[in-house]
C-alpha positions in Angstrom: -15.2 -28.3 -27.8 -14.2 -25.6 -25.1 -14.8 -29.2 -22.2 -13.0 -31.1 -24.6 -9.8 -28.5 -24.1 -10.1 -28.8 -20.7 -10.3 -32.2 -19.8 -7.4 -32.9 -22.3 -5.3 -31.1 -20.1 -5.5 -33.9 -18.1 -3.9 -36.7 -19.4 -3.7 -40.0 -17.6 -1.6 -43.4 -17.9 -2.4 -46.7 -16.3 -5.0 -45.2 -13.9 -2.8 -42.4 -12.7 -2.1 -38.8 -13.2 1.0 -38.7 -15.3 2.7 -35.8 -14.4 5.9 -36.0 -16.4 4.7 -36.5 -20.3 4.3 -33.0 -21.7 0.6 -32.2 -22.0 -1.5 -32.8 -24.3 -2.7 -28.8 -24.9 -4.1 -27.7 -27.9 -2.5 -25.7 -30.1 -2.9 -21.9 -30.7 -4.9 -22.2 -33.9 -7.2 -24.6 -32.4 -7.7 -22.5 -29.3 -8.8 -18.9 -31.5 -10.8 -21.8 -33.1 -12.4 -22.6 -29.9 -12.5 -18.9 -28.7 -14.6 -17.9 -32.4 -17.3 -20.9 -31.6 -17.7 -20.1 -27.8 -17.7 -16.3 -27.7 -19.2 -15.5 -31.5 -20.5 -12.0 -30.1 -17.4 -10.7 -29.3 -14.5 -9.3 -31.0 -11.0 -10.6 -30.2 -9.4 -11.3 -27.9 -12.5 -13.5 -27.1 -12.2 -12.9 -23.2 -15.0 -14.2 -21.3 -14.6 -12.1 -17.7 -16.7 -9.4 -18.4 -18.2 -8.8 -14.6 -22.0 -9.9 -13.3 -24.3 -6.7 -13.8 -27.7 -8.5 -13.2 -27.2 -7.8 -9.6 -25.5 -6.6 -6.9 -21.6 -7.9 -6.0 -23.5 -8.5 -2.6 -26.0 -10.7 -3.9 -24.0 -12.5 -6.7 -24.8 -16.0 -7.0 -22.1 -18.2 -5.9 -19.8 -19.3 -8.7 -20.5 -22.0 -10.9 -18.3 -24.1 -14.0 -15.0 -22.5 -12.3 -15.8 -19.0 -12.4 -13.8 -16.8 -10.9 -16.1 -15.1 -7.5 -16.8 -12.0 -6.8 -13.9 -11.5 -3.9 -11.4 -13.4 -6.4 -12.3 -10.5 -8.7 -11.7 -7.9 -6.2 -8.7 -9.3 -5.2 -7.2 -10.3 -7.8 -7.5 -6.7 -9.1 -6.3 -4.6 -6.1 -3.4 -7.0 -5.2 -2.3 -9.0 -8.2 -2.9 -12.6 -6.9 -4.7 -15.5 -5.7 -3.9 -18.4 -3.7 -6.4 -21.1 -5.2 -6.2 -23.5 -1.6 -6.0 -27.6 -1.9 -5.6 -28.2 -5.7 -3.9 -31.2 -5.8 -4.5 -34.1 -3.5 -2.3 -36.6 -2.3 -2.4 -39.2 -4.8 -1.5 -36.6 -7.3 1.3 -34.9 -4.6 3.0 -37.8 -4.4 3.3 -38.7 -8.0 4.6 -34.7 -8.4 7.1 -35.2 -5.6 8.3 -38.4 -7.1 9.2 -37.0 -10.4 10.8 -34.3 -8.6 13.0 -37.0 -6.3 14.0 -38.5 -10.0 15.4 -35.2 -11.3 11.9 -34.5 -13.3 9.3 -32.0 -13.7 5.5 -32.4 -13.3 5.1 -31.0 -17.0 1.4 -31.7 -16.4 0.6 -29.0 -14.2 0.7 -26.8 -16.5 -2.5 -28.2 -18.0 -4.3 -28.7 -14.6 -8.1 -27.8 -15.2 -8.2 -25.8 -12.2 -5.0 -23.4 -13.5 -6.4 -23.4 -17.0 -9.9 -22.3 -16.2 -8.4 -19.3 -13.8 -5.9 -19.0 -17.3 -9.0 -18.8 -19.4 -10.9 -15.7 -17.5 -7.6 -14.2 -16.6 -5.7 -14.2 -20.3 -8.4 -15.4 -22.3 -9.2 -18.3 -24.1 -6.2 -17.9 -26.6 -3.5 -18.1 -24.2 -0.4 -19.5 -24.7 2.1 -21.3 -22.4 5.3 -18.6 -22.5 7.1 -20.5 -19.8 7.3 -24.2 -19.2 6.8 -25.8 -15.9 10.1 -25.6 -13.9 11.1 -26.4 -10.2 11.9 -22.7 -8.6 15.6 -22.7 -7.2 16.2 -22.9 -3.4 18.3 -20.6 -2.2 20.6 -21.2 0.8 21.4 -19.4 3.6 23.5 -16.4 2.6 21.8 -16.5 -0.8 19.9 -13.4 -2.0 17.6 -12.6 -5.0 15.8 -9.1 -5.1 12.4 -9.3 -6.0 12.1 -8.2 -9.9 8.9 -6.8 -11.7 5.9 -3.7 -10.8 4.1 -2.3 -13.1 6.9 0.7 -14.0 7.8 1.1 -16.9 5.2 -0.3 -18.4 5.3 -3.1 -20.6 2.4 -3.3 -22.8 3.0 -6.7 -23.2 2.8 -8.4 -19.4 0.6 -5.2 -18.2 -2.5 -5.6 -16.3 -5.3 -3.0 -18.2 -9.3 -2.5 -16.5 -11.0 -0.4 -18.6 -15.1 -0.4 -18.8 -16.0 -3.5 -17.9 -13.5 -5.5 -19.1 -9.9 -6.7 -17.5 -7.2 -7.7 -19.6 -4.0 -9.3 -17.8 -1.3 -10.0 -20.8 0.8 -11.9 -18.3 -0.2 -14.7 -15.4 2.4 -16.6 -13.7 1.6 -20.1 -11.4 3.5 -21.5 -8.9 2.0 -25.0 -7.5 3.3 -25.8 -3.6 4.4 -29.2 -3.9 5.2 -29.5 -0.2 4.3 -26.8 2.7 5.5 -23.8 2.8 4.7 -22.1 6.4 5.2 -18.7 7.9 8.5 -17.7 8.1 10.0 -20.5 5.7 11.2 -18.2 2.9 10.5 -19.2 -0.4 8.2 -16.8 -2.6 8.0 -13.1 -1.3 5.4 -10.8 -3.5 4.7 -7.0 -3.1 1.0 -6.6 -4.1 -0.4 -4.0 -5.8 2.8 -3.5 -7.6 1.1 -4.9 -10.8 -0.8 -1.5 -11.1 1.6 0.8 -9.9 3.1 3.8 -11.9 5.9 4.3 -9.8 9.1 2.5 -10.7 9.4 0.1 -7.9 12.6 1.4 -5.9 15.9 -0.2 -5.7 15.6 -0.2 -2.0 12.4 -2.0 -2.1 13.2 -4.7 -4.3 16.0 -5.7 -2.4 14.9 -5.4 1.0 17.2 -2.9 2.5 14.2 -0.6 2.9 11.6 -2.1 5.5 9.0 0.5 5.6 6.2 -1.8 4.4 7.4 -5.2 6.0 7.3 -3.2 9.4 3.8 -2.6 7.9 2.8 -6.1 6.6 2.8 -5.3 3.1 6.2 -7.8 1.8 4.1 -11.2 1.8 5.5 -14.5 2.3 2.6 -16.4 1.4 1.8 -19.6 3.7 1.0 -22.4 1.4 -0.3 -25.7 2.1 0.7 -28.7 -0.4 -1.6 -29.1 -3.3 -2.3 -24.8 -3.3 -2.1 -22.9 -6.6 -0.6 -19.5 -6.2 -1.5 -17.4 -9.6 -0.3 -14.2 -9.6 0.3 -11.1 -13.0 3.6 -10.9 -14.4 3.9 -7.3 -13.6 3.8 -8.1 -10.0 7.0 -8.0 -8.0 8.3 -10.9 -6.6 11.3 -12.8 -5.8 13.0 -14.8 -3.3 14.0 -15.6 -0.1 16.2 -18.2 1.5 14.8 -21.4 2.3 14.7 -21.7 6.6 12.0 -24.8 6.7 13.8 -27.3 8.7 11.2 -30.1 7.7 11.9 -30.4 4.2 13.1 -29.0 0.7 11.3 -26.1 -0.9 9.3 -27.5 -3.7 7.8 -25.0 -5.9 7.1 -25.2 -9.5 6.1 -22.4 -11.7 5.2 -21.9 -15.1 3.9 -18.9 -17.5 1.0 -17.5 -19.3 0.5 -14.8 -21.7 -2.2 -13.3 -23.5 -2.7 -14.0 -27.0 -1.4 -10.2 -28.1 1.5 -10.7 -25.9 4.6 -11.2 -27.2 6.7 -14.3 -26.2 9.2 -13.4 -23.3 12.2 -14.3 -26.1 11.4 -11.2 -28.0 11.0 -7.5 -25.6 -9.8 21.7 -6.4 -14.2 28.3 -0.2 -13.6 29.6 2.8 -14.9 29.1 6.2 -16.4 32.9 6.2 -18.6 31.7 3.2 -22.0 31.3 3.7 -23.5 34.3 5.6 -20.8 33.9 8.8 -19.9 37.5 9.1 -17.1 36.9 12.2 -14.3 34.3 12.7 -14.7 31.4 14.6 -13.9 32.1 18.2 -11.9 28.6 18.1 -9.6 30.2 15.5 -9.0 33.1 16.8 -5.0 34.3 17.0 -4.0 31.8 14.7 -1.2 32.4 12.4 -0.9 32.9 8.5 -0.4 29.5 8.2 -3.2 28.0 9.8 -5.4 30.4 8.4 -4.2 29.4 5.0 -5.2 25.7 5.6 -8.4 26.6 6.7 -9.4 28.8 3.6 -9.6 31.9 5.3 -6.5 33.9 3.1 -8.6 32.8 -0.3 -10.1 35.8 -2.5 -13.0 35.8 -4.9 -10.5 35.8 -7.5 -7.6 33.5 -6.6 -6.4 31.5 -3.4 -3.9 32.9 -1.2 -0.4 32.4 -1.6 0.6 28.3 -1.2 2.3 27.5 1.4 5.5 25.6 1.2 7.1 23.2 3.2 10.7 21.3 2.7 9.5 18.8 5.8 11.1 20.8 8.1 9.8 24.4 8.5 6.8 25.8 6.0 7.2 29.4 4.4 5.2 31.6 1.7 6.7 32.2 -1.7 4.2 34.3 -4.0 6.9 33.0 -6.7 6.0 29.5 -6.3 3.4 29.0 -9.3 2.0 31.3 -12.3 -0.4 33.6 -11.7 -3.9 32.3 -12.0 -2.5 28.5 -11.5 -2.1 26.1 -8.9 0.8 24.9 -6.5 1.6 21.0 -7.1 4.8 19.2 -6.9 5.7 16.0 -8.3 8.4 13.5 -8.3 8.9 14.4 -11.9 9.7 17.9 -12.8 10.0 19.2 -15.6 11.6 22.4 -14.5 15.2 21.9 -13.8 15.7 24.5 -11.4 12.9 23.9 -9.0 14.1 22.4 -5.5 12.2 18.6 -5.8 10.8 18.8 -2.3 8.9 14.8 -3.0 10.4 12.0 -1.0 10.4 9.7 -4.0 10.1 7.0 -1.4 7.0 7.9 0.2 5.4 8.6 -2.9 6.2 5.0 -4.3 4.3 4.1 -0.8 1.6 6.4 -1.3 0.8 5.5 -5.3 1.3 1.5 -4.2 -1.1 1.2 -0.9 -3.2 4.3 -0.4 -1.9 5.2 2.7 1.4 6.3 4.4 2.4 6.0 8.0 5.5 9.2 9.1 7.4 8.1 12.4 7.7 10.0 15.1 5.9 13.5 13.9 5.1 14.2 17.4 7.6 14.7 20.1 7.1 13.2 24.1 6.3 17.1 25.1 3.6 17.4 22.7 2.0 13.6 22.9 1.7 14.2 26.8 0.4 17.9 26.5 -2.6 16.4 24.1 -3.1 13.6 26.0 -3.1 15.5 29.3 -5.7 17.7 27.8 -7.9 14.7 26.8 -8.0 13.4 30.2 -8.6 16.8 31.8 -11.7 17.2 29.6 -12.8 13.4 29.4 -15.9 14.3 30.5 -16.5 16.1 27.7 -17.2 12.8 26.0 -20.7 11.0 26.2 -20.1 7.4 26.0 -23.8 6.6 26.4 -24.7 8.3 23.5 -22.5 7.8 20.7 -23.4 6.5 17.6 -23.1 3.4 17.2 -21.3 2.6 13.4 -22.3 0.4 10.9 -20.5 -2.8 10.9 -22.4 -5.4 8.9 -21.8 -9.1 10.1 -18.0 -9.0 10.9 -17.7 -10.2 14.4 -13.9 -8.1 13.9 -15.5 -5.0 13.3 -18.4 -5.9 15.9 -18.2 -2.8 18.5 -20.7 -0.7 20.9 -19.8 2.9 19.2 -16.9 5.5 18.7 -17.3 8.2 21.0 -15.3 11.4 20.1 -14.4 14.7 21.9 -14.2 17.9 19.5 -11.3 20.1 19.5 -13.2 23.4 19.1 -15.2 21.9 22.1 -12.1 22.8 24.4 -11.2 25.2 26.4 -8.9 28.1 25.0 -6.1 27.2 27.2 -6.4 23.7 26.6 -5.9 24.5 22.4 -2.6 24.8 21.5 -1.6 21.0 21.2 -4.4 20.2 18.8 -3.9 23.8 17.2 -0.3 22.7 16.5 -1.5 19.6 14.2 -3.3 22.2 11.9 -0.4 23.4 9.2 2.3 21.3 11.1 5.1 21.4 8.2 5.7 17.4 8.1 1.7 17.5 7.5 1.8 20.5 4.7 5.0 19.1 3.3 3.2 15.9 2.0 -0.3 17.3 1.5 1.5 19.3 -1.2 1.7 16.8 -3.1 -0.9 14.6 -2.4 -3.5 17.0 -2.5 -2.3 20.0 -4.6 -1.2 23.2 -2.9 -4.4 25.5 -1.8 -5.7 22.3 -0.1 -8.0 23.0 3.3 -9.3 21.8 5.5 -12.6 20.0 5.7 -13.4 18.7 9.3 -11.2 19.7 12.0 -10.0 18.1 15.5 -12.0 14.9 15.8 -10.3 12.8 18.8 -11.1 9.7 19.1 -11.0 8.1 22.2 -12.4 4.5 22.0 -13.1 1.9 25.5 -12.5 -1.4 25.2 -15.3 -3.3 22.8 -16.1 -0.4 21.2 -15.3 1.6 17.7 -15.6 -0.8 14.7 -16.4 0.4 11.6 -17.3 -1.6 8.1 -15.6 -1.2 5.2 -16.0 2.0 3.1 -14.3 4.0 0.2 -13.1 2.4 -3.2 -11.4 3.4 -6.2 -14.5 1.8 -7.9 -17.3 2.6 -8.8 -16.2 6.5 -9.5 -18.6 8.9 -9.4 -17.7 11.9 -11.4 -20.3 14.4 -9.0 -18.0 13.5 -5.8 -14.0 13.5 -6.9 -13.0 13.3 -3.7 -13.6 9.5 -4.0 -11.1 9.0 -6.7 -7.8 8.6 -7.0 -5.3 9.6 -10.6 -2.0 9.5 -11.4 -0.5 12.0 -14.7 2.6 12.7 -15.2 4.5 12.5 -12.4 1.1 13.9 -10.2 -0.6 12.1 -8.3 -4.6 13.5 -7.8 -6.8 13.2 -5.3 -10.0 15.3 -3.6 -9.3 14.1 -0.2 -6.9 12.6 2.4 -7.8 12.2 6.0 -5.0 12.9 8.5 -4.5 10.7 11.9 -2.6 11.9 14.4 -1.6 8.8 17.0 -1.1 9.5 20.9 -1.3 5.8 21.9 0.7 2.6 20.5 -1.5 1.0 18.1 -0.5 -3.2 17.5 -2.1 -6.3 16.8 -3.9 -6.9 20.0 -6.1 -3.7 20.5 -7.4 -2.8 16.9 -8.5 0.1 15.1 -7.7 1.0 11.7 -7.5 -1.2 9.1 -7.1 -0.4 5.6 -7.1 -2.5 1.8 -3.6 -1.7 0.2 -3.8 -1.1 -3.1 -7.8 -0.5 -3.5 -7.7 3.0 -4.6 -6.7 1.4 -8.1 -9.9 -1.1 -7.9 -11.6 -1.3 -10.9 -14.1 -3.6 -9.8 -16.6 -2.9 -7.0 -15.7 -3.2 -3.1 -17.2 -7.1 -2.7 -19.9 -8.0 0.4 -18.8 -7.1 3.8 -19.4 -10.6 4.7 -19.4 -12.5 8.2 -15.5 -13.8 8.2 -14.5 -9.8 7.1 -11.9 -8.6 7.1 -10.7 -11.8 5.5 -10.4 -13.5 1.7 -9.1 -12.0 -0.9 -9.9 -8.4 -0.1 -6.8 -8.9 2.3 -7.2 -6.3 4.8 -4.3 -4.8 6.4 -4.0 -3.5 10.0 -0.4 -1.3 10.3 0.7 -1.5 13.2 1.5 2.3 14.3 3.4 4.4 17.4 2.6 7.0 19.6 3.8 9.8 17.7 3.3 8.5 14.0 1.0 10.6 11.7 -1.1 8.5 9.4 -2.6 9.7 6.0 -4.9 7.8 4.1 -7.6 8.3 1.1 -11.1 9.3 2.6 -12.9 7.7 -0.2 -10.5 6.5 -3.2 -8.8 4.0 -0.5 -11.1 1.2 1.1 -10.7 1.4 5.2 -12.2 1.0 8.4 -11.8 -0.3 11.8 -11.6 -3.3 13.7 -13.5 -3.0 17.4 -10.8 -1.9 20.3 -10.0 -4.4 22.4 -7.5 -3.2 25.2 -7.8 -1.5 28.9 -6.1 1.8 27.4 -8.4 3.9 25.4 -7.6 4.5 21.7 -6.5 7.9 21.4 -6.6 9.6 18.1 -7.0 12.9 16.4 -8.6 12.9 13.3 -8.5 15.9 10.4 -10.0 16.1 6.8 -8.6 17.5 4.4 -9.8 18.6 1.0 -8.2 19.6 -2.5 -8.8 23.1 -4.1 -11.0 21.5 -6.3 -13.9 20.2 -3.8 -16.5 23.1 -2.7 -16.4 22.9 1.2 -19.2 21.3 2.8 -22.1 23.4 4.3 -21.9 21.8 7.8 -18.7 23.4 8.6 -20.1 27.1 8.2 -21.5 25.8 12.0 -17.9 25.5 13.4 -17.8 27.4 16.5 
C-alpha cells in the first residue's frame, strides 16, 4: 500500500505529467492506515528515520528505495536543509513553466515521489500538506522582505526535536526551481542552523542591516539549477531578496508540510603548580594578577581565586562578583536586575548559531608587527623537516606536508611580551566569561603556527555528536540564558587569511549535531556537511569549540607563511591535563 501512496502522487493525462489537476494524495486517515500496516512495531507517530547502527556512518551502505544518506542526515541536521539536485527533467519543466506562463500552478509537485519520500523520513508517514503549492513572489528592485523564522521562541508545533535516536521535524517546507537561479540572482536567502537555535534570531539579522555573517559566508543564496528540490524546516530563517537575473523571471514554487501532531498553520568546570612542580615556570615569571588568574595559579584547595571581569574594554577583580562557594557566569538573560549585562547579545546569537565567532581588529599595527618581528627573528626555532605530518584522510583540500609550529615558552625573555599580552587580554576575558564560565584557564599555551606553502591540512574533527559524558569538553548546552561548554580554542591572526591561501575551516552549526560527523570522504570538504572557510584579517581574534564544533584546515597555499597563535582554553569544570605540568 505504502508504493501505492507514492506512485499516486503522480498522476498523468494523455501520456504527460499533468501538473495543474490537484493531486491525487491520500487522505489523512488512509495515511495513519498506511503508517499502522508499514511500521506495526512502533508507536505513533510511525516515523521511519531511525539512524543505521549495524555499522559505522563511514561504512554505510549507499542508500537504497529513496532513503535519505548518511551526509543528508548530517546536514540536514546541523543546517536545516537540502538541495535534492535535477528533480525534474525537461519534459516535466516545461509543462511546469507552461502552466505558470497561463497564470497556473504546478499543483502536482506537491505530490512529486521524490518530495514525498524526503516528506516521509523527514515528518513521517502521516504528514499532511499545510500549505498548497504556490509561485513565490518576485520582488523588484527597491523591494525588501526580512527573512522570518529561527528556532526562538520555540514553537512546538514547526520545531525540529533529536532526541535518542530519533529526529522529529514538525515542519518541512519545499521550494522546486523552475528556472535557474545562479549566484548572485536574489531569490531565496536562508540562515542555516537557525532551525536549532535558542537565541531569538535578532532584528538586525533578519533584515540584513547587520552583515557579520554574510562577510563570513553564512547568509546563503542558494544556486539552483532547474528541476532542483530545495527542502528546508519551517523553523529555519529565510526570506527574500530582489530578483537581479537578467535572463529570466524568478520561478519558484513552494509548498508546506507538517507533521501529524502539528497543528495547521490557521490555528497558533587545578593549577599549573599541581602535580609535584614545586617552582613557577620560568616562562611565567613577573606576570601580573591577571595572567596568573587564567593560568590557575591564584586557585586554593578550597575555592578558585577571585574572577576576573572584563566590560571588553579593561578587566578588573571584584570579590563581590558571585556568592561564596559559587561560580562567575554571565548570560544574556539575567535574572538580577541590578547586575551590569556585560553580553553582546549579538555575538552570542553568533556564537549559539555557528560555533565560532570572529572579533575585528583585537590587535593593533604596533602589536601585529612586534609578534610578527619576533617570529621571524626566531624562525629558526621552527623545524620544518620534522613536523608532524596531520591526518587528512582522502581530501585532496586538506592534502598538506605538515604544520610546523614555534612555542611561545620556547622564546627568549625579551622576545615575550607580545605573545604574553594575548594571555588575559580583556577583549579575550570579556567573552570567555561567558562562553566558558568565569574561573576558566588555560590549557595549552602559545602555539604559533607558521605554515609554508602546501603544507598544514588537517581532517575534520570535533562534533556535537556522539557526546561522551567522561570528556565534557566536547559538548556544547544551552540553559537558561547560559550557554556551557568545557573548551574553546583561541586564534590569534597576524596574516590576512582569504579564499586563496587556506587554513581554517569550520561546520557552522555542528555543535548542535545530533547525528554523527559523516566520512571524511575524497570530495571533502564538500556535500551537505557544508564547510565554511571565514575569511579573517590581520588583527581578528577567532574563537571556536575545540571539540563540540566540527573544524579543521584546508592545506596553505600562498608564498606568505600562515601566521597564527593558537591558545586552549578550559572551563572550571575540566581537570587540567597532565602534559602541561612539563611547561617550562
Amino acid at each position: 500500500m505504502k508504493d501505492h501512496l507514492v506512485e499516486s502522487a503522480q498522476p498523468s493525462h494523455g501520456g504527460e505529467l499533468n501538473m495543474e489537476t490537484p493531486p491525487a494524495t491520500p487522505t489523512y486517515q488512509e495515511r495513519l492506515q498506511v503508517a499502522q500496516e508499514v511500521w506495526p512495531h512502533l508507536k505513533p507517530p510511525w516515523h521511519p528515520h531511525l539512524p543505521e547502527q549495524e555499522h559505522p556512518v563511514s561504512e554505510a551502505p549507499a542508500p537504497a528505495d529513496g532513503k535519505m544518506s548518511p551526509e543528508e542526515k548530517y546536514g540536514f541536521d546541523v543546517q536545516g536543509y537540502l538541495i535534492v539536485r535535477g528533480v525534474l527533467n525537461e519534459t516535466k519543466l516545461e509543462v511546469c513553466n507552461r502552466l505558470v506562463d497561463q497564470g497556473s500552478v504546478p499543483e502536482a509537485l506537491s505530490a512529486h515521489r521524490v518530495l514525498v519520500r524526503y516528506i516521509e523520513q523527514l515528518c513521517g508517514l502521516a504528514y499532511r500538506v499545510d500549505k498548497p503549492i504556490s509561485m513565490v513572489k518576485q520582488l523588484g528592485p527597491d523591494e525588501l522582505r526580512p527573512m522570518t523564522g529561527g528556532n526562538e521562541p520555540r514553537n512546538p508545533s514547526r520545531g525540529y526535536f533529536h532526541q535518542g535516536s530519533s529526529r522529529y521535524c514538525q515542519g518541512v517546507r519545499a521550494v522546486w526551481a523552475l528556472t535557474d537561479v545562479p549566484t548572485g540572482a536574489g531569490g531565496m536567502t536562508l540562515l542555516p542552523g537557525s532551525h536549532t537555535v535558542n537565541i531569538p534570531v535578532p532584528d538586525c539579522v533578519l533584515s540584513g542591516e547587520d552583515t557579520y555573517l554574510e562577510s563570513l559566508g553564512m547568509c546563503l543564496q542558494p544556486e539552483l539549477r532547474a528541476g532542483d528540490l530545495l527542502i528546508h524546516a519551517s523553523t529555519l530563517a529565510y526570506g527574500l531578496r530582489s530578483w537581479r537575473h537578467q535572463d529570466g523571471p524568478q520561478r519558484l514554487a513552494a509548498c508546506e508540510f507538517v507533521s501529524v501532531f502539528a497543528r495547521p498553520s490557521d490555528f497558533s568546570s587545578d593549577s599549573l603548580n599541581e602535580g609535584g612542580r614545586d617552582e613557577e615556570p620560568p616562562w611565567i615569571e613577573g606576570l601580573g594578577p591577571e595572567e596568573r588568574t587564567v593560568l590557575g595559579l591564584l586557585d586554593t584547595a578550597d575555592d578558585p581565586a577571585t574572577p576576573l571581569l572584563s566590560d571588553g574594554s579593561r578587566t578588573w577583580f571584584d570579590p563581590h562578583a558571585c556568592s561564596p562557594g559559587r561560580l562567575y557566569h554571565p548570560g544574556v538573560y539575567d535574572n538580577e536586575p541590578k547586575s551590569t549585562k556585560v553580553v553582546d547579545p549579538l555575538e552570542f546569537f553568533y556564537w549559539e548559531l555557528t560555533g565560532f565567532l570572529v572579533v575585528r581588529n583585537v590587535m593593533d599595527q604596533d602589536w601585529l608587527e612586534a609578534a610578527n618581528a619576533v617570529i621571524d627573528a626566531n624562525i629558526h626555532l621552527v623545524d620544518y623537516t620534522a613536523a608532524a605530518k596531520i591526518e587528512v584522510g582522502g581530501s585532496h583540500r586538506m592534502r598538506g606536508t605538515s604544520r610546523p609550529g614555534l612555542s611561545v615558552v620556547d622564546l627568549p625573555a625579551k622576545d615575550r611580551a607580545p605573545f604574553q599580552k594575548m594571555l588575559a587580554h580583556p577583549a579575550l576575558v570579556h567573552r570567555l566569561n561567558w562562553m566558558l564560565g568565569g574561573h576558566f584557564r588555560t590549557e595549552g599555551i602559545g602555539s604559533v603556527i607558521t605554515t609554508r606553502d602546501g603544507g598544514g591540512g588537517q581532517i575534520l574533527h570535533g562534533n556535537g555528536d556522539p557526546i561522551y559524558p567522561n570528556i565534557n569538553w566536547w559538548s556544547y548546552l544551552y540553559r537558561n540564558g547560559r550557554c556551557y561548554t568545557g573548551q574553546v580554542n583561541v586564534t590569534w591572526q597576524l596574516h590576512d587569511v582569504t579564499d586563496r591561501e587556506g587554513g581554517f575551516v569550520v561546520v557552522p552549526g555542528s555543535h548542535h549535531a545530533r547525528y554523527p560527523l559523516p566520512s571524511n570522504d575524497p570530495g571533502d570538504p564538500a556535500g551537505h556537511k557544508r564547510v565554511l572557510h571565514p575569511r579573517m584579517q590581520a588583527g581578528d581574534l577567532l574563537f571556536f569549540m575545540g571539540g563540540a564544533t566540527c573544524h579543521g584546515a584546508w592545506a596553505w597555499h600562498s608564498d606568505v607563511d600562515r601566521r597564527c597563535v593558537l591558545n586552549a582554553y578550559w572551563s572550571k569544570d575540566m581537570a587540567r591535563m597532565a602534559w602541561i605540568n612539563g611547561l617550562e
